[in-house]
C-alpha positions, 0 to 999 in steps of 0.5 A: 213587570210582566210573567215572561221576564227574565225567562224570555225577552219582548221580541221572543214572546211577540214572535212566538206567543201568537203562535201558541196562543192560537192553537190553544185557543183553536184547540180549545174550540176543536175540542168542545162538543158539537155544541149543535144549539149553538152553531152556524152551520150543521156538522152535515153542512161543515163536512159536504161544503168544505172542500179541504180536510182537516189535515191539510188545513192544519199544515197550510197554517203551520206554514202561514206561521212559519213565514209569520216568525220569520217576519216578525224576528226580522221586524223585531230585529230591526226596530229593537230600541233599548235605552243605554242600560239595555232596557226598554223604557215602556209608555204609560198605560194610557199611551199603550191604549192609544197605540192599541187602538191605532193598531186595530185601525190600521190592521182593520184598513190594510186588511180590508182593502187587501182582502177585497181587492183580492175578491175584486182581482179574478186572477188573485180569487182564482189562484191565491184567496180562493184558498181561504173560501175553501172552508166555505163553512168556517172553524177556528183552527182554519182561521188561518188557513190562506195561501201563504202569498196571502198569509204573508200579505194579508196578515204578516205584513197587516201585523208589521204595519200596525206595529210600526204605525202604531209605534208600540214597544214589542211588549205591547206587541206582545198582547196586541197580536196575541188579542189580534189571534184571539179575535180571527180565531173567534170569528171563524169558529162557527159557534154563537155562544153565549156570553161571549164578549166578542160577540157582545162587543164588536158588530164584527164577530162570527156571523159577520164574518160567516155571511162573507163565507157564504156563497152569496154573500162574498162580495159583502163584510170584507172588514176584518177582525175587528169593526165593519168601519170600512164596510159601512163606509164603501158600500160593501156592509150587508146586514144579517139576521139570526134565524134559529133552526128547527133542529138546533142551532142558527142560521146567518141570513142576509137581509133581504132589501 
């Protein structure tokens, strides 16, 4: 039994929830104070180096998610498998928590190779990621922020895969993508905060990701969202440290060899 049943079906929230779930979520960063003793970057550093406005990035994401819907009504469309009295039989939970965990994988791989070969491909960076590296000091409402060619290649069909290999049912669809969104939102939002389980559990978080949108260190953490797994294994791992500022908050600094 979940909240939404009888008010909408699986396919519905697994199109639509991830959507909602990340405008509250960014939202929710957008709206904090500045919180200067927790950023990454200074409100200076954020309005000098970005090179997109805040206006344009929130319609470059409405269209990423547009495409995103669309796919995912198709995907849900095509694999709906009810039994004889319209139901859906569901696994156990231990079987979900297998398939979730397959799903991370999947999406980690499918992501770090597309996303790297993007930086590796000079026409792609040039015309179609570079985009995303226009925000060269992140926040939340920008994690998706990507030329849609990307957004759908990238995300879109890094999501669809994950569903078909992993082989879970649109329900749990529902909180794989939503926790999916949670996690690429929290990893662009520029703040180290504390008590913040995704920094506390995954070595892929904030700073990880941050050293990536820094100018030297593009061609390093492409693994994304959720382990450095891939990273670490081809060579393309770079460690960081926290250093605090003078003036409040941190800074992400590659470690020098």
């Amino acid at each position: 039994m979940v909240f939404w049943e009888g008010y909408a079906s699986d396919e519905t929230m697994g199109t639509f929830a991830p959507l909602v779930v990340y405008w509250l979520y960014a939202g929710f960063y957008q709206l904090l104070p500045p919180l200067d003793k927790y950023r990454l970057h200074t409100r200076t550093e954020e309005n000098e180096k970005n090179l997109v406005p805040l206006g344009s990035v929130i319609k470059g994401v409405l269209l990423q998610q547009f495409f995103q819907a669309v796919v995912a009504e198709l995907l849900f469309l095509i694999t709906s498998n009810t039994s004889s009295s319209g139901d859906v039989v569901q696994p156990s939970l231990p079987i979900q928590a297998v398939q979730f965990v397959i799903a991370m994988l999947v999406m980690d791989t499918w992501q770090y190779f597309v996303h790297r070969y993007m930086h590796l491909n000079k026409f792609l960076y040039r015309h179609i990621h570079s985009q995303h590296h226009k925000l060269v000091v992140p926040y939340a409402i920008g994690a998706l922020y990507n030329h849609p060619l990307e957004g759908l290649l990238l995300d879109t069909f890094g999501g669809a895969i994950s569903f078909l290999v992993s082989g879970m049912t649109a329900r749990t669809a529902v909180f794989f993508f939503c926790f999916a969104v949670i996690k690429t939102v929290d990893d662009h939002c520029g703040l180290r905060l504390p008590g913040n389980i995704f920094h506390l559990l995954f070595q892929n978080n904030t700073a990880y990701h941050d050293i990536h949108h820094q100018l030297q260190g593009t061609k390093f953490n492409y693994s994304q969202p959720f382990f450095p797994l891939w990273d670490k294994l081809l060579g393309t791992y770079a460690a960081y440290t926290l250093v605090k500022r003078p003036e409040g908050g941190y800074e992400a600094r590659l470690k020098k060899d």
